[in-house]
C-alpha positions as CSV (number, residue, x, y, z in Angstrom):
1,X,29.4,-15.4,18.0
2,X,29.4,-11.7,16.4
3,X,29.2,-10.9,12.7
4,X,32.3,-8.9,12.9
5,X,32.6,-5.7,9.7
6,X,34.9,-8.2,7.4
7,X,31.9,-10.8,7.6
8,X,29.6,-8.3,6.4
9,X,31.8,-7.0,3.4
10,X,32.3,-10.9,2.2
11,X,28.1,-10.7,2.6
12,X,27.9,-7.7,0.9
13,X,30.2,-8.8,-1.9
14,X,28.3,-12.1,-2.5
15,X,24.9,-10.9,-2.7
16,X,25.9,-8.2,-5.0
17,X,27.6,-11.1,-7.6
18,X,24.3,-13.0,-7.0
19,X,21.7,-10.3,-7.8
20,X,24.1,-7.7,-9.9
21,X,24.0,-3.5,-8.8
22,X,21.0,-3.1,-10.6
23,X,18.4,-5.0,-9.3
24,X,19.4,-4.5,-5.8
25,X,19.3,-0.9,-6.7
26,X,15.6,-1.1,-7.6
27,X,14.8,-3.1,-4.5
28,X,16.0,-0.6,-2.0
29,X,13.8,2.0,-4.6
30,X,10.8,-0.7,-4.0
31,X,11.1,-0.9,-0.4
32,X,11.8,2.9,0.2
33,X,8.5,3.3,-1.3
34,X,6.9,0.8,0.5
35,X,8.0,2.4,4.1
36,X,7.1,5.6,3.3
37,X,3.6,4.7,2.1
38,X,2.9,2.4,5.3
39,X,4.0,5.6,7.1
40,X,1.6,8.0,5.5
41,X,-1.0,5.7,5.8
42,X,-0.5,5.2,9.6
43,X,-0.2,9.0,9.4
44,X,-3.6,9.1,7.9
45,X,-4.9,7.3,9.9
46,X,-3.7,9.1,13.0
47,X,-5.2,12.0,11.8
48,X,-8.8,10.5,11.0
49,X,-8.6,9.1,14.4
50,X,-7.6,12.2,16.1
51,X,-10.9,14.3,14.3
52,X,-13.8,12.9,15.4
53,X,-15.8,15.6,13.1
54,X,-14.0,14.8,10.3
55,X,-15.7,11.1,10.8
56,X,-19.0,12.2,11.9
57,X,-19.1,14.2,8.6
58,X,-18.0,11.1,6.2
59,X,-20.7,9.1,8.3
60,X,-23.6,11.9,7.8
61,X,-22.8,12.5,3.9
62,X,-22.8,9.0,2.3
63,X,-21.8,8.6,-1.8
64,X,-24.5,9.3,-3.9
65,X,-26.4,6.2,-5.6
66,X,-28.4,7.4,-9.1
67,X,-30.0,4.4,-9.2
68,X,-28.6,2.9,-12.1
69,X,-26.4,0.5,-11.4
70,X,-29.1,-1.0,-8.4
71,X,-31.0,-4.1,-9.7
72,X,-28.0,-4.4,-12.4
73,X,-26.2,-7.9,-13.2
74,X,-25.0,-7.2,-16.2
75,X,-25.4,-10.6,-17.5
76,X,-29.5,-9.9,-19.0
77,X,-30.7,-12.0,-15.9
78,X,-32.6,-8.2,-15.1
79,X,-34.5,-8.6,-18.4
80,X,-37.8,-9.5,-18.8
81,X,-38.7,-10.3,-22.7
């Protein structure tokens, strides 16, 4: 059994009176934005994959540590009185 073009109008029309112009109107905006982040992060990651330098250099120049926040809790338990 096919959903024939009149099925999908009653559809249409029914979801609309359910969830009103507005808020489906925001969720296409909210799942637009979704695809096109998934897609620029599969992008990115393409390209990460693709440069093997670009990893080797990430690997080779790790984020600096000062030292400060080593040893830390935050909580006194560090302290000696």
């Amino acid at each position: 059994m096919a959903i024939g073009p009149m099925q999908l109008l009653l559809i249409l029309l029914i979801v609309v009176l359910i969830f009103g112009t507005k808020k489906l109107r925001n969720l296409g905006q909210d799942l637009g934005g979704a695809v096109r982040g998934f897609k620029e992060g599969i992008k990115d990651g393409e390209t990460a994959a693709d440069d093997p330098r670009r990893i080797a250099a990430q690997d080779a120049n790790p984020p600096a540590n000062d030292g400060e926040t080593q040893g830390k809790t935050g909580d006194g338990a560090g302290k000696s009185v």
